[in-house]
C-alpha positions in Angstrom: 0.0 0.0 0.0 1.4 3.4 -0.5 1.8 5.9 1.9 -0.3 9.6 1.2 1.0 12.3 1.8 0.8 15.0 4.6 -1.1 17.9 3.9 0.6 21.0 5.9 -1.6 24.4 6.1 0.4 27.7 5.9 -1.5 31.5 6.9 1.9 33.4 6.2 2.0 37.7 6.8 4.7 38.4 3.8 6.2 41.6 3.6 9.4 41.3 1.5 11.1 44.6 1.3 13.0 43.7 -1.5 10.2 43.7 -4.3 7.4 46.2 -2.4 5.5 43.3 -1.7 3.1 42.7 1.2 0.5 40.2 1.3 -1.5 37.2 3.1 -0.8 34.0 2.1 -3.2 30.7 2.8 -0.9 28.0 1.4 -1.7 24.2 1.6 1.0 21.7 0.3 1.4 18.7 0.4 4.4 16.8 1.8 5.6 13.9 -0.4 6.2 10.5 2.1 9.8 10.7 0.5 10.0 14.7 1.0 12.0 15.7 4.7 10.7 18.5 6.4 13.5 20.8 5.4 13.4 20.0 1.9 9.2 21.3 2.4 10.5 24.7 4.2 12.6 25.6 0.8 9.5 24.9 -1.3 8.2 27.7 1.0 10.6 29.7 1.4 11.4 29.9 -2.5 7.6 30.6 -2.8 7.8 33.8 -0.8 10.5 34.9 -2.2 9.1 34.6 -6.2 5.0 35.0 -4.9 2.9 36.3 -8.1 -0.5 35.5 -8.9 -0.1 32.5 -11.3 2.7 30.7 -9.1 1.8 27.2 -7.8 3.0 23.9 -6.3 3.7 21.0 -8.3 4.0 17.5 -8.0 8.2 17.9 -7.8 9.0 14.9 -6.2 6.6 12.8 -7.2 6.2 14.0 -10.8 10.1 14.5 -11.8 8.4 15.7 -15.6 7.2 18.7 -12.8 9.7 21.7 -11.5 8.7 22.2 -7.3 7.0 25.7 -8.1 6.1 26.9 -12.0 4.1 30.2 -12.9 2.3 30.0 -16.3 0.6 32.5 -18.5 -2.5 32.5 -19.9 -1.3 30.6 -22.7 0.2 27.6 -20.0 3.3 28.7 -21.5 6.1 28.3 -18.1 7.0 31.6 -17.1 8.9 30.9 -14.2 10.1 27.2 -13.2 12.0 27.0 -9.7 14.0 23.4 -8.7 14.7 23.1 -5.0 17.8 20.7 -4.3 20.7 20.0 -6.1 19.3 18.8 -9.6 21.2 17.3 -12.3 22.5 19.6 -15.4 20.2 17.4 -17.7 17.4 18.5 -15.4 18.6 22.0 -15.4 19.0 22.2 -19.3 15.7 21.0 -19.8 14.2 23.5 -17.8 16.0 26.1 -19.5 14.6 24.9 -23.0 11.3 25.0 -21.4 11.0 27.8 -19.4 11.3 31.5 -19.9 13.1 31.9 -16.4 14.8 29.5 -14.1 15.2 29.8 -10.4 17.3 26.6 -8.3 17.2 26.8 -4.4 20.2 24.5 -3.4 20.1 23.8 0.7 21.7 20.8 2.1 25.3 20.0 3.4 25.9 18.5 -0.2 25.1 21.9 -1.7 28.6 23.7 -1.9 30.1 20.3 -3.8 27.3 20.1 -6.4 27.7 24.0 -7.3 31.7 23.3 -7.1 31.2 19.9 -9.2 28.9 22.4 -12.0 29.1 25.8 -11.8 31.1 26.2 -14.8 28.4 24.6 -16.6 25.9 26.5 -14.5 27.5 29.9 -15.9 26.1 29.3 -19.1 22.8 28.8 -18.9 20.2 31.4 -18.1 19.3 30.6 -14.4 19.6 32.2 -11.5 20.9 29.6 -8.3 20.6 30.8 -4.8 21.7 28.5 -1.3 20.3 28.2 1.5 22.5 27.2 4.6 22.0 23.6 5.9 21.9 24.7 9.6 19.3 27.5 9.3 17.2 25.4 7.3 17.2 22.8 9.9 16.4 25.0 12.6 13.3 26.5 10.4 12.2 22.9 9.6 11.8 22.5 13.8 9.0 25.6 13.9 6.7 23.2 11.7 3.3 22.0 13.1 0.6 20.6 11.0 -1.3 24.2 10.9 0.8 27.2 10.7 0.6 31.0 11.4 3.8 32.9 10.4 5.3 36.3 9.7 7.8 36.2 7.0 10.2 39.3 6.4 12.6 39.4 3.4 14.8 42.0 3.7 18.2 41.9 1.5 19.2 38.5 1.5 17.8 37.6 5.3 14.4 36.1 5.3 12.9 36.2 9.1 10.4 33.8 10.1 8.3 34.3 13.0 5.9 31.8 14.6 4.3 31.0 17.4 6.6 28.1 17.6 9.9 30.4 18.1 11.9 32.8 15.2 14.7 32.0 12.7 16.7 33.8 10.5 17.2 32.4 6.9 19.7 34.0 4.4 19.7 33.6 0.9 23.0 33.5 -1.0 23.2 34.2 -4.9 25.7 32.0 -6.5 
């Protein structure tokens, strides 16, 4: 039998600084059984920081034909396609061809070797990869309950998340 997965609801107060931005956010997403919890906080973090009206969750894991978070036009053309984790340059390529802008989110203690290993390659193409550090992702990844009320700040490259569960601090690297 397989397993389901776990359905997490988000009310998040967003008020990134960055872009002039503020809004209320009533998120649900769904963790895949093979997904970790820190892995589900980047999804989340990567939408706040690229929020627009047309951006949504995908299958990701489940679905690897899927990016984690695509915007599409009106046309379901992919204006936006967003990878979280340390995908493969095929991966990346494809997306490329397929979309007109690409976002990766890299995050775990692996991260620094696979942008070592590929950044040469990663030069060339027209994406855009930011990192998360390992630690601060972890600690975020401890604040999640089931239901969730937060307060997310993006200011520069620090992205503050405040819950009734305690506060982190999050920065966002460009690489």
């Amino acid at each position: 039998m397989a397993l389901k997965p776990t359905i997490f609801k988000y009310r998040i107060s967003l008020s990134d600084l960055n872009r002039q931005y503020y809004d209320s956010l009533n998120l649900t997403l769904a963790q895949h059984p093979s997904e970790t919890t820190e892995r589900m906080m980047v999804r989340v973090l990567a939408y706040c920081l690229n929020v627009r009206d047309n951006l949504e969750f995908c299958k990701g894991v489940s679905n690897p034909e899927e990016a984690d978070l695509w915007a599409r036009d009106l046309n379901d053309n992919i204006e936006l396609w967003i990878d979280v984790g340390e995908p493969a340059v095929d991966r990346i390529k494809k997306a490329t061809r397929l979309a007109k802008e690409l976002k990766v989110y890299s995050f775990n203690n692996k991260s620094d070797t696979w942008w070592l290993q590929g950044q040469e390659f990663f030069k060339q193409l027209p994406a855009e990869f930011f990192q998360f550090e390992w630690q601060q992702i972890q600690a975020l990844a401890k604040l999640v309950t089931r239901t969730m009320e937060w307060s997310i700040t993006i200011s520069e490259n620090s992205i503050y998340v405040s819950s009734e569960e305690g506060d982190c601090e999050v920065k966002c690297l460009a690489l």
